[in-house]
C-alpha positions in Angstrom: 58.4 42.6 29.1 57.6 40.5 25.9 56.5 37.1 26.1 59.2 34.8 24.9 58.4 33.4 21.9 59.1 29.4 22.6 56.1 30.1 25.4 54.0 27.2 25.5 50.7 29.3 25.8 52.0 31.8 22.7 52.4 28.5 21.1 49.1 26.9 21.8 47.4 30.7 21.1 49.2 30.4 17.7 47.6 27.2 17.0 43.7 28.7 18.0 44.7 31.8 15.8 45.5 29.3 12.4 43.1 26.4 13.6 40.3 29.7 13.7 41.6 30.7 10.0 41.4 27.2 8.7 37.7 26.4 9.8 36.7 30.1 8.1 38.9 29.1 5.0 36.9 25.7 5.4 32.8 27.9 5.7 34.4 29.8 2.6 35.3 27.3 0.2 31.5 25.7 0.5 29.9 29.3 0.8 32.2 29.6 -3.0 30.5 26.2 -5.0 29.2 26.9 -7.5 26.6 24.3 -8.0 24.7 26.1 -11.3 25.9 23.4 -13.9 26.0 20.3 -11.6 22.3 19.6 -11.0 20.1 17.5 -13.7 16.9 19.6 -12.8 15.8 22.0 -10.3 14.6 19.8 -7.4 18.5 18.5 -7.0 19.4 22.1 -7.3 16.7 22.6 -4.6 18.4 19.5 -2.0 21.7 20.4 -3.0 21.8 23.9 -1.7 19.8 22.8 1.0 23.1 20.4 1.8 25.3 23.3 1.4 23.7 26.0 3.7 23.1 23.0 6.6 27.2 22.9 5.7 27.6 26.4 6.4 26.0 26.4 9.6 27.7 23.6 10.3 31.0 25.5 10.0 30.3 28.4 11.8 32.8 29.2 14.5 31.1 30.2 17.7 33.4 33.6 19.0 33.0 32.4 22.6 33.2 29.0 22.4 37.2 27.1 22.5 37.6 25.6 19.0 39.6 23.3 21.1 39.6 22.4 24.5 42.3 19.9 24.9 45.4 17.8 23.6 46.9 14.5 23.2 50.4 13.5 22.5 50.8 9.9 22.1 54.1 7.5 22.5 53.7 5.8 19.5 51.6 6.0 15.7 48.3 5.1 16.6 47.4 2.0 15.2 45.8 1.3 11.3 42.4 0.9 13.0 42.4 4.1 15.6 44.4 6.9 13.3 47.0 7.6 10.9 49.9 9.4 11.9 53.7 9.2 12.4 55.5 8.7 16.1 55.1 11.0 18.5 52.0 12.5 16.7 50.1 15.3 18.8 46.2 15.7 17.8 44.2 19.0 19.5 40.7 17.5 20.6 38.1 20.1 19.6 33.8 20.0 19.0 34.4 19.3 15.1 37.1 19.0 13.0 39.5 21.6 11.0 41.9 20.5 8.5 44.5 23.3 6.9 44.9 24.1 3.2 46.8 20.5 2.6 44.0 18.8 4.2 46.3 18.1 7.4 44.2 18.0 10.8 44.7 20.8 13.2 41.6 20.0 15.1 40.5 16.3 15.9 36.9 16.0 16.2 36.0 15.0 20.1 34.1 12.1 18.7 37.1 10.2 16.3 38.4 6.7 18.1 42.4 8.6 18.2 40.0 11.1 20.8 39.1 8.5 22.8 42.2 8.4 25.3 41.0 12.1 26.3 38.3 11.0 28.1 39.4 7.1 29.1 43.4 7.7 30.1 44.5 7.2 33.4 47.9 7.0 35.3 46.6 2.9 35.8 45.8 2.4 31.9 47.4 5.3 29.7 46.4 4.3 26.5 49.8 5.6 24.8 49.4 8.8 26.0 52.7 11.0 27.1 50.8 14.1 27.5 47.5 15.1 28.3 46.4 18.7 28.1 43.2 20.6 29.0 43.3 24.3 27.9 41.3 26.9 30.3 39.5 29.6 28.4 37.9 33.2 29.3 35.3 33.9 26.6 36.9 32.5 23.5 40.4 33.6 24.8 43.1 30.6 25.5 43.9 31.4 29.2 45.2 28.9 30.8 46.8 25.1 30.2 47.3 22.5 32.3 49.2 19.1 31.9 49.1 15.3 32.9 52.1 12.7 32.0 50.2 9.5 32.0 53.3 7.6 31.1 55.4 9.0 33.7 55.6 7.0 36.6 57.0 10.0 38.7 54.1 12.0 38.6 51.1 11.0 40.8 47.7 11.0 39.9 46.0 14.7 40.6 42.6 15.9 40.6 42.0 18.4 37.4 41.7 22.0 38.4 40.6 23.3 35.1 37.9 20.2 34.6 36.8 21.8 38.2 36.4 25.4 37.1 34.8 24.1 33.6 32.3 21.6 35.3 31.5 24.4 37.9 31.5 27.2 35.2 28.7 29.9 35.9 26.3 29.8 33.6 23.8 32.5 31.5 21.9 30.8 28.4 20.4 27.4 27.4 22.5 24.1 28.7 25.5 24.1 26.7 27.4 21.5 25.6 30.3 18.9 28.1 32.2 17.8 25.2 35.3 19.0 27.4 34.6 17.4 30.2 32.9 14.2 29.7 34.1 11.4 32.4 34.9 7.9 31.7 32.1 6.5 32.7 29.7 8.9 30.5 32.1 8.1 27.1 31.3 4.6 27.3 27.7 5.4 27.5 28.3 8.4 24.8 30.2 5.8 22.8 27.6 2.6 22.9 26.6 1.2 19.4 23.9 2.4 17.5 22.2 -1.0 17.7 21.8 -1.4 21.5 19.7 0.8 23.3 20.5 2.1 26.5 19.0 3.4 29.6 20.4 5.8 31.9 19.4 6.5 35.6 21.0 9.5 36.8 20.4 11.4 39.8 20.1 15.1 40.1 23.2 16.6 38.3 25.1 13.2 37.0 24.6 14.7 33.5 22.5 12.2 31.9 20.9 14.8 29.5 24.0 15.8 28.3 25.8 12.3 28.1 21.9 11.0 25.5 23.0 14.9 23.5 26.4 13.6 23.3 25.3 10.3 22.3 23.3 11.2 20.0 26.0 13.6 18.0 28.6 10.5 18.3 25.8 8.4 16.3 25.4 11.0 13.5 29.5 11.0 13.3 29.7 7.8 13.4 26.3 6.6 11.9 25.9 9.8 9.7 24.7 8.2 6.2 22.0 5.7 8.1 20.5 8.2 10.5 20.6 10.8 7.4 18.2 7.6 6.1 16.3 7.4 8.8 16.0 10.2 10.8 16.9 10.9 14.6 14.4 12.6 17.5 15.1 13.8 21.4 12.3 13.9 23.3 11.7 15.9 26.2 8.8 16.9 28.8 7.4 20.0 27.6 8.7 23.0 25.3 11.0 24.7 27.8 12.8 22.0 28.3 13.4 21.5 24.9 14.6 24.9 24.4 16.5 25.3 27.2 18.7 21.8 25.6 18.1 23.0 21.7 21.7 24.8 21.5 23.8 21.7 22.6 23.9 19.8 19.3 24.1 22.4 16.8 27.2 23.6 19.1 28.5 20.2 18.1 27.8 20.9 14.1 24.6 18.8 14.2 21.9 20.1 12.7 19.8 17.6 11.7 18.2 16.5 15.0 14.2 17.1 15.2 13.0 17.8 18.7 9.7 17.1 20.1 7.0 16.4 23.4 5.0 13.1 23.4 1.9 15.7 23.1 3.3 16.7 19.9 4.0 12.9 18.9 0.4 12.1 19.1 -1.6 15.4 18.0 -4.0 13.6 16.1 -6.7 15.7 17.8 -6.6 19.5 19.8 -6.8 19.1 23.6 -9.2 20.7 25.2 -9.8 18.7 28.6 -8.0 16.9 31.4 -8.2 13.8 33.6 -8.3 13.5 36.8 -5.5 10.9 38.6 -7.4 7.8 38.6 -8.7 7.9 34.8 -5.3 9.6 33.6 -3.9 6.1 35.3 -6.9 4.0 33.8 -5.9 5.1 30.4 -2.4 5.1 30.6 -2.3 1.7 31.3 -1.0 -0.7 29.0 -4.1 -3.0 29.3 -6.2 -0.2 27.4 -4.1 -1.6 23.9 -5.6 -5.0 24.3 -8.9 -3.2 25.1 -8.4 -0.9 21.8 -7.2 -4.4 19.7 -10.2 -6.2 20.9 -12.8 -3.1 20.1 -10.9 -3.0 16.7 -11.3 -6.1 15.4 -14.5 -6.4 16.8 -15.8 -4.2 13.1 -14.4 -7.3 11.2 -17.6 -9.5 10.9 -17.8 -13.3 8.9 -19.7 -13.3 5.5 -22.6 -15.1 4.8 -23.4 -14.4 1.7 -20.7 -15.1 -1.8 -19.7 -12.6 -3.7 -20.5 -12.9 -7.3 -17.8 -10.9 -9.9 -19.7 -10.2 -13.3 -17.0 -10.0 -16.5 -18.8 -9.7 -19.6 -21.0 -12.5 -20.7 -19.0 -14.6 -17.4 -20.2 -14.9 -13.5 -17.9 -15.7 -10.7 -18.9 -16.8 -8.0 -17.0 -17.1 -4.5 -18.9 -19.1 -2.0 -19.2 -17.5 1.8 -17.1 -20.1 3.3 -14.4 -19.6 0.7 -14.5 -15.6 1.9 -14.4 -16.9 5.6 -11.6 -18.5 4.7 -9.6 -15.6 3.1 -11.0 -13.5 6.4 -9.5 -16.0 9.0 -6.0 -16.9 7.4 -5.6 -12.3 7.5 -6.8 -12.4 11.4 -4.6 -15.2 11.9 -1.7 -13.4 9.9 -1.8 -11.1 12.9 -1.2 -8.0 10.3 -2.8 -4.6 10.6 -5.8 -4.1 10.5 -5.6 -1.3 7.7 -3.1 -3.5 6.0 -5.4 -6.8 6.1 -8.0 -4.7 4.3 -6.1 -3.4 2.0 -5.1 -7.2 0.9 -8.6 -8.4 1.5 -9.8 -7.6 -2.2 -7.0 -8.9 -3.9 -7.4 -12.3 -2.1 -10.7 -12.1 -3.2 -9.4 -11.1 -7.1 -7.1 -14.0 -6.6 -10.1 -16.9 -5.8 -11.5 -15.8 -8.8 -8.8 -15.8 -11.2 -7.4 -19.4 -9.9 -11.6 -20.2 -11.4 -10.7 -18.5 -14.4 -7.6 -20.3 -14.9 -9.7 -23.4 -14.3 -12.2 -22.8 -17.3 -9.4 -22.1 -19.6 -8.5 -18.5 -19.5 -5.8 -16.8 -19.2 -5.5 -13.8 -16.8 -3.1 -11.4 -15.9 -2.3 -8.7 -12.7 -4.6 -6.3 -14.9 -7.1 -8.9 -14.4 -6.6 -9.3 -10.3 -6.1 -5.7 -10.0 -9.8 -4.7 -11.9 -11.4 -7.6 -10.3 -10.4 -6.3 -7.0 -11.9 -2.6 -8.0 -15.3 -4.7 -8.9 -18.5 -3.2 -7.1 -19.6 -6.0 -5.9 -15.9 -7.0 -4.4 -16.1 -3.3 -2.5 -19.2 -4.1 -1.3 -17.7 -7.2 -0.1 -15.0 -5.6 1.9 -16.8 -2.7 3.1 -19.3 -5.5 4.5 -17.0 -8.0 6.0 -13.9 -5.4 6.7 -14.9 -1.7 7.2 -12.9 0.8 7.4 -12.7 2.1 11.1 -11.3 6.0 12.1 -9.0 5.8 15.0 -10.4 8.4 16.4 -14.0 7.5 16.3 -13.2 4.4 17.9 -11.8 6.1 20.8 -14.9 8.3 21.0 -17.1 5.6 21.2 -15.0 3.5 23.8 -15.0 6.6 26.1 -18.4 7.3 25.2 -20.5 4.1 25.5 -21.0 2.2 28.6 -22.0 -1.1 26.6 -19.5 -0.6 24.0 -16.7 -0.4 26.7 -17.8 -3.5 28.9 -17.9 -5.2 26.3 -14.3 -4.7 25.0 -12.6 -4.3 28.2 -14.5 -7.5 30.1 -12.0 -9.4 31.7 -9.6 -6.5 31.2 -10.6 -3.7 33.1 -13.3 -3.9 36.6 -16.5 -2.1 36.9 -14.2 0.4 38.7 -12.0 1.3 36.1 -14.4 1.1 33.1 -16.5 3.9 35.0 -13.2 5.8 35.5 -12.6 6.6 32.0 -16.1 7.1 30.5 -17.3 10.7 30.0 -19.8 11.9 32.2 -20.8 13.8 29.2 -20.5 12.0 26.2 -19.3 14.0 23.1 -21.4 14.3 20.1 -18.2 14.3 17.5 -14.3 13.9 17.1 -14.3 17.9 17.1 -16.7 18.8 19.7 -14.8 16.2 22.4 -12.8 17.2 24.9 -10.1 15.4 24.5 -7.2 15.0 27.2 -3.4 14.3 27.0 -4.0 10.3 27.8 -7.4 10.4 24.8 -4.6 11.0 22.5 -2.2 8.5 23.6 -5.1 6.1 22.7 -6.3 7.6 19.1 -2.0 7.2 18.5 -2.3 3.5 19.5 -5.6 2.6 17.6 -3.7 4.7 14.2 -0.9 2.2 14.8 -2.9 -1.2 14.8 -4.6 0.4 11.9 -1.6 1.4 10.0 2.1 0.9 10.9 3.8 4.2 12.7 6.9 5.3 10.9 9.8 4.2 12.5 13.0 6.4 13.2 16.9 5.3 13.5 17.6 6.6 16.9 15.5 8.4 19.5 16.7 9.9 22.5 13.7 9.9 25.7 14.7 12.3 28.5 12.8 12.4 32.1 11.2 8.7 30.6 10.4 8.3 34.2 7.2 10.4 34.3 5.5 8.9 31.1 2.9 6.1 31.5 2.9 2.9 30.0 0.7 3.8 27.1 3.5 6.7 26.8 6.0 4.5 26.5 4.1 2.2 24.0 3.7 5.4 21.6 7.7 6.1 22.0 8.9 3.1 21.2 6.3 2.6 17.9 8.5 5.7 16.4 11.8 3.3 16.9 10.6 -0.1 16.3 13.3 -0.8 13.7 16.1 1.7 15.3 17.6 2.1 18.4 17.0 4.4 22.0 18.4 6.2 24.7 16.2 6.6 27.7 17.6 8.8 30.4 15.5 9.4 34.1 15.5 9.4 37.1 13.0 7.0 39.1 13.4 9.2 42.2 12.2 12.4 40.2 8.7 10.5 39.0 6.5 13.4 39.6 3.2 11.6 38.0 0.6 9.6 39.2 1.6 7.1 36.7 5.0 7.5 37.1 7.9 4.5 36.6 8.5 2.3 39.0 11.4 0.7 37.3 13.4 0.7 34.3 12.5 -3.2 33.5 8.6 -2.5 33.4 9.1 0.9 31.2 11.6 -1.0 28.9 9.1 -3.8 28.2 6.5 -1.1 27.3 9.1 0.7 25.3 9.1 -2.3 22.9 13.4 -3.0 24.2 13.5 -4.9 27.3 16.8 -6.3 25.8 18.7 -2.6 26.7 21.6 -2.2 28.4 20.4 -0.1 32.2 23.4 2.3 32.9 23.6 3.9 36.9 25.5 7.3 37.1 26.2 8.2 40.8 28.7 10.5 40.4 27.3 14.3 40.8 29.5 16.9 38.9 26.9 20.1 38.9 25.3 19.9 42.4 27.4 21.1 44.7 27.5 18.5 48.1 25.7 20.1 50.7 22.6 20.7 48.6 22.6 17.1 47.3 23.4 15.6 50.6 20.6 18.1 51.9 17.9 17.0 49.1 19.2 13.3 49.6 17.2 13.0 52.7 14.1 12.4 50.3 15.7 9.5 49.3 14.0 7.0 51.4 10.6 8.1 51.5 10.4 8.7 47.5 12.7 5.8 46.3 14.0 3.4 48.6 16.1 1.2 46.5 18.0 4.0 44.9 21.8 4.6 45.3 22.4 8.7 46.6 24.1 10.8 44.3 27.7 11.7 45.6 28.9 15.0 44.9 32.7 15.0 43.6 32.6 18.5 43.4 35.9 20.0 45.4 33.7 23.5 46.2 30.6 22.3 48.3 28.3 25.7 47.2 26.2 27.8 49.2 23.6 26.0 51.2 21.2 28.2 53.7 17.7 27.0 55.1 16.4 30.5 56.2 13.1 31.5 57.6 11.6 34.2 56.4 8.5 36.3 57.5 7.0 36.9 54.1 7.5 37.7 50.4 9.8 40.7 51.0 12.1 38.3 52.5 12.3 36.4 49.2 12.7 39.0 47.1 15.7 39.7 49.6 17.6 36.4 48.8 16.8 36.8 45.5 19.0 40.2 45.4 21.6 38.5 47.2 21.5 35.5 45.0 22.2 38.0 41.9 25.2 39.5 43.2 26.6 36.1 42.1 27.9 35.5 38.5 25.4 33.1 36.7 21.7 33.0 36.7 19.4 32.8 39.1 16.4 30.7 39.4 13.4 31.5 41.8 11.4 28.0 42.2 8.2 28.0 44.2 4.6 25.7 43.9 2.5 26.7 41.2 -0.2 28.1 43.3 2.8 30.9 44.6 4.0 31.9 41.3 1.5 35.2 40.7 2.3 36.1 44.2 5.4 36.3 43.8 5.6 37.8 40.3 3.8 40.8 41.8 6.2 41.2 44.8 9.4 41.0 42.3 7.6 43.6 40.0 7.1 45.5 43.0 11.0 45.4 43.8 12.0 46.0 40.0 13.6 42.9 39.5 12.9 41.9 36.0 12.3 38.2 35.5 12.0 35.4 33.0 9.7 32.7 32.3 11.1 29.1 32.2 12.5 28.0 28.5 13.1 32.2 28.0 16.7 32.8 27.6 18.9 34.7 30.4 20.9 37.4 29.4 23.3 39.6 31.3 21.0 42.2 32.0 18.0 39.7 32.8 19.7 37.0 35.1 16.3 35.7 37.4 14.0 33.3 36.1 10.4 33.0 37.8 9.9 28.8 37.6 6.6 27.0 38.7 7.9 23.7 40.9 5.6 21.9 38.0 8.3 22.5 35.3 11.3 23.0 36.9 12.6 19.7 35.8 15.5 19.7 33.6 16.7 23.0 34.5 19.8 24.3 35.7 20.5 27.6 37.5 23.2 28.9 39.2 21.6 29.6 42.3 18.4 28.8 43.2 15.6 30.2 46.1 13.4 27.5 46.9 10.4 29.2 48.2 8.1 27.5 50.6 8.8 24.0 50.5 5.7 23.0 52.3 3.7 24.3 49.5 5.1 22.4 46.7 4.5 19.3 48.1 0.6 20.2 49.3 0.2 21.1 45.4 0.5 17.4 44.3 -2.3 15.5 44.4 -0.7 12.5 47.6 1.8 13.4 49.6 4.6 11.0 47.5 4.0 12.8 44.7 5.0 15.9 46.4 8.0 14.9 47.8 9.0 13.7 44.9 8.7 17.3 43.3 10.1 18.7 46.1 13.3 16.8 45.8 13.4 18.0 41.9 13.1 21.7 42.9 16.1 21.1 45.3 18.3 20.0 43.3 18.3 22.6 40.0 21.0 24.8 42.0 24.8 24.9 40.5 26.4 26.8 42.5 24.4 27.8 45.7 21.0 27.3 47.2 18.4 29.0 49.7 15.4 27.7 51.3 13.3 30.1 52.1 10.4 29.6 54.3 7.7 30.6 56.4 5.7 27.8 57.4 7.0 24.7 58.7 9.3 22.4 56.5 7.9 19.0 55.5 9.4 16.5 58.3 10.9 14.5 56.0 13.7 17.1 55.3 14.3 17.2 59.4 
C-alpha cells in the first residue's frame, strides 16, 4: 500500500531530502569561487583559500548525522529582535544552517535566539510555541516524529520518548555532539555571555563536557569575528581525552578550536622526571609565585657608579642616584621584569637628553634611541638589570639550598624547602630532570618576565585535579578573555586536587565567575549512580548526589568472580550488547588482563583509540578513565584501584570515577573483598 502523500513523515522526509540538496548546493557554490583575480598578492591568495577550504569542511554533510533534529511552529512573527518571519512561521532546528537557492532558511541553526524556545518551552512558559517537534532518526534516515502543543491547555505535560532513546542512544566512536537534546538548565549555561566566565560542577554523567563544547560553538556563532581575533582553546587532562571529545565541534561546523593539555601549555623544557606527593604539592602551590617573584627581582641590583654617554667632542654624565631613581620608579611600576628592562635604557637616553636640551641642543627620538644603544648605557643595564632565563632560574631554585632559603624565608618551612630541592642537583637546563610541576614553574617565571599571550575564551575540563600553580598558568592564557571551567570536586583524583571552586577560581585569575550546579544525571543509568553515590560521603561530603532521570535504570551486577577467566566472561556478555564496551581495572591489572583477553581472542583498544564495529572493547587503566563514556563497563577489582593511589581518599575518589563511565549497564567484578565503603 502507498504512503499517502499528505503524510506528515513523507512530508518531513521531503524537507531532509531538499534541506540535504541545499547544504550540497551551498559546499558547491564555495568549492566554485574563483578567487584568481581577487587577491592583491599571493599571501591573501594564500589566507583566502585557506578561508574557503575551512568553508568547505564546514559544509560537509555528515551521511549519518540528522541535518535536523527538531521543529518549532510559533503563534505569532517572532519579534524584530529574535527573527524575521511572517505568522505562523515554522523554522526546522538543525547543527548549522541551510538556506535554499532564494536565500530562504530551511534549516535554523541550533544556536540562533528564534532556536531558543527548543530547548526552554514548557507547558508553564510556552514561549509562542504551538508545536514542538523532535524527529527520531536510524542512521541518517528520518524515522520517527513526535509532537508537543505547548499552547494547548488540553494536553498535559509528558515525558519525551524520543529525548529518552537519543539521551540513551548506544554509542561506537568519540563523544558526539547533544545539540538535540540539550535541557533547560544546560542552554542557559550554553547561552551565558562571552564576558562572564562560568564554572560548572557536574556529577558523573550531567553533561558538563558537552554543555563547555556547546558553549564554546554558541560563542564562535555568536562571538565569531572577536574570537576569530583572538583565538579559542579546550583544555583537557591528557591526549585521549582530547581525542575521544575532538569530533564534537567540527560536527557543529567549528573548526577553528585548538585543543591542548596543561603539559603541552607549558613545554618550555622535555620531561624526564617525576615528584613524589609531597614536592608535587610543595610546587604546585601558589606560594612558590611569590617565591619565583622574590628570586626574580632579587638579579635587579642599585647602581653605584654614573653612567657617562660620550657624543662626539660632549660627555654626559648621569649621577648613581639619578639611575636609582629611574630603577625604583620601574620596581615600583610593578611591570615585568623583561618589560622594565627593556624601558630601562631609554629612561636612561631620556636623563640625558633632558641635559642636552639644558645646554642648548636640540635632540630628537634618533637621539634617545642611539643613546640608549650606547656601550656604556648596555653596560649599565646589563649591570643594574640583567637579563635572567626562566629556566635557569628554576634550576637554580631547585638546585641550591642557600639560593632557596633565601627566597622562600617566610614563605615556605625547612620542611617544604627540603621537599622540592634535588637530591641530585643538575648540571644544566638540558641535562635536568625536569617533572610535570618544574614546568609549571619555568611557565610562571616566563610570565613575570614577559607577558603570556592571552586568548578570547578557554574552555578547562576536569579543572578539579590541577593545582594551584595549574590554575595560575590557565588563567595567564585568558587574562583579557573569558572561561569555562567544568569538574567535578568529588572526582579530584590528585594529591593536590580542588577543594572548592572559590579557591581554584581565585587562582584562575576570575573569582568574579558565575558557579553553576548540574544534578540532574541523563547518561548514568540510576542504579549505577545510586550504587557509586555511596562514595559520596567519604570523598565529598558537602556535595549534592547526582539523580538519575533516566526512565531505563541499566544493568547493574556486583559479581564475584574466582579469577581472570571470569572477567573475560562478563566482558563477552557485555559485547552481546549494542554499543561499546569498556573494561576498567587499576593500573597495576591492566597487562594481566591484556594477556587473558588475548588469550580469549577478544581484540581490544587502548583508551583515546576509536571503537569500531568490529573492535567494540576498550582495555582502560582506572588512571585515565576519566572523561570516558562506554556503554557498558566491567569494573575489575575494585579493591585494587583504590590500593593503587597513594592514601586511601585518593583512591576512593578514583574508584567512584571508574564507576560511573557505564551508559547503559555495569558489572563489578571481583575477587577480593570490596572496599567497605561501597557496603
Amino acid at each position: 500500500m502507498s504512503t499517502p502523500v499528505d503524510d506528515p513523515l513523507s512530508r518531513e522526509r521531503s524537507h531532509l531530502s531538499a534541506s540535504r540538496s541545499a547544504l550540497r548546493a551551498m559546499r558547491e557554490d564555495v568549492e566554485a569561487l574563483d578567487i584568481t583575480d581577487v587577491t592583491a598578492n599571493w599571501v591573501n591568495a594564500e589566507v583566502l583559500a585557506r578561508q574557503i577550504e575551512e568553508r568547505i569542511k564546514a559544509l560537509a554533510d555528515l551521511s549519518d548525522t540528522p541535518l535536523f533534529f527538531g521543529r518549532l511552529d510559533y503563534l505569532h512573527a517572532p519579534g524584530a529582535a529574535e527573527a524575521e518571519g511572517a505568522e505562523g512561521e515554522r523554522f526546522y532546528i538543525g547543527r548549522r544552517h541551510v538556506h535554499d537557492a532564494d536565500g530562504d532558511p530551511m534549516v535554523i541553526d541550533w544556536r540562533a535566539p528564534v532556536s531558543q524556545p527548543f530547548y526552554r518551552a514548557s507547558k508553564k512558559d510556552p514561549m509562542d510555541i504551538a508545536l514542538r517537534r523532535r524527529f527520531g532518526y536510524t542512521g541518517g534516515d528520518l524515522t520517527a516524529y513526535e509532537d508537543e502543543h505547548l499552547s494547548d491547555p488540553a494536553e498535559a505535560a509528558r515525558t519525551s520518548k524520543l529525548l529518552q532513546q537519543e539521551i540513551e542512544r548506544p554509542r561506537v566512536g568519540p563523544m558526539r555532539d547533544i545539540v538535540a537534546t540539550i535541557q533547560p538548565e544546560q542552554d542557559e549555561i550554553v547561552r551565558s555571555g562571552l564576558s562572564g566566565t562560568v564554572c560548572v560542577q557536574g556529577g558523573p554523567g550531567t553533561g558538563k563536557t558537552a554543555v563547555g563544547l556547546h558553549r564554546v560553538a554558541y560563542l564562535l556563532y555568536a562571538h565569531r569575528e572577536r574570537l576569530a581575533r583572538t583565538g579559542t582553546l579546550v583544555i583537557g587532562p591528557n591526549r585521549s581525552f582530547l581525542h575521544y571529545i575532538e569530533q564534537v565541534l567540527p560536527a557543529l561546523g567549528e573548526l577553528a578550536v585548538q585543543q591542548a593539555t596543561v603539559e603541552d601549555l607549558v613545554a618550555h623544557v622535555e620531561i624526564k622526571g617525576t615528584d613524589d606527593a609531597t614536592a608535587a604539592v610543595v610546587k604546585g602551590d601558589a606560594r612558590m609565585a611569590r617565591v619565583l617573584r622574590r628570586a626574580l627581582y632579587s638579579h635587579v641590583t642599585m647602581p653605584t657608579e654614573p653612567v657617562v654617554v660620550v657624543r662626539g667632542s660632549r660627555r654626559w654624565r648621569v649621577a648613581a642616584y639619578e639611575l636609582e631613581e629611574i630603577v625604583r620608579e620601574l620596581l615600583d611600576r610593578d611591570i615585568r621584569y623583561g618589560a622594565a628592562r627593556e624601558a630601562l635604557p631609554q629612561r636612561i637616553a631620556h636623563a640625558v637628553l633632558v641635559q642636552m636640551e639644558r645646554s642648548g641642543e636640540a635632540p630628537d627620538d634618533r637621539v634617545q634611541d642611539a643613546v640608549a644603544r650606547n656601550s656604556a648605557v648596555k653596560a649599565a643595564v646589563k649591570a643594574v638589570w640583567p637579563a635572567v632565563d626562566p629556566a635557569k632560574l628554576v634550576l637554580r631554585l631547585l638546585s641550591d639550598a642557600d639560593f632557596l632559603a633565601e627566597h622562600a624565608a617566610g614563605i615556605l618551612d625547612e620542611e617544604e624547602q627540603k621537599a622540592v630541592l634535588w637530591v641530585k642537583p643538575a648540571r644544566s637546563v638540558k641535562s635536568a630532570r625536569w617533572s610535570a610541576a618544574d614546568a609549571v614553574l619555568i611557565d610562571e617565571a616566563t610570565d613575570l618576565i614577559q607577558r603570556t599571550h592571552s586568548l578570547g575564551h578557554v574552555v578547562l575540563d576536569e579543572a578539579q585535579d590541577l593545582s594551584p600553580m595549574q590554575y595560575r598558568a590557565v588563567g595567564r592564557r585568558c587574562t583579557t578573555g573569558s572561561a569555562t571551567v567544568l569538574g567535578d570536586l568529588a572526582q579530584g583524583t590528585t594529591p593536590w586536587a580542588t577543594r572548592g571552586w572559590e579557591e581554584a577560581l581565585t587562582h584562575l585569575g576570575k573569582p568574579e565567575a558565575v558557579i553553576e550546579e548540574l544534578t540532574a544525571g541523563f547518561r548514568v543509568p540510576t542504579d549505577v549512580i545510586t550504587y557509586a553515590s555511596r562514595l559520596l560521603p567519604h570523598i565529598a561530603p558537602g556535595l549534592t548526589p547526582v539523580v538519575s532521570i533516566r526512565e531505563n535504570p541499566g544493568h547493574f551486577e556486583v559479581r564475584p568472580v574466582a579469577g581472570t577467566t571470569d572477567v573475560v566472561d562478563a566482558c563477552r556478555a557485555s559485547l552481546r550488547h549494542e554499543g561499546s564496551t569498556g573494561l576498567i581495572a587499576a593500573d597495576a591489572r591492566v597487562p594481566e588482563l591484556a594477556a587473558a583477553l588475548t588469550q580469549a581472542g577478544i581484540p581490544y583498544l587502548g583508551p583515546g583509540e576509536e571503537t569500531t564495529r568490529e573492535t567494540r572493547l576498550t582495555l582502560v587503566p582506572a588512571s585515565l578513565a576519566k572523561g570516558l563514556e562506554y556503554d557498558y563497563v566491567v569494573l575489575d577489582e575494585p579493591q585494587a584501584v583504590v590500593d593503587g593511589e597513594p592514601d586511601e581518599r585518593t583512591g576512593l575518589r578514583r574508584l567512584y570515577v571508574a564507576l560511573t563511565r557505564a551508559v547503559s549497564g555495569l558489572t563489578v567484578t571481583h575477587a577480593a573483598p570490596l572496599p567497605p565503603q561501597l557496603a
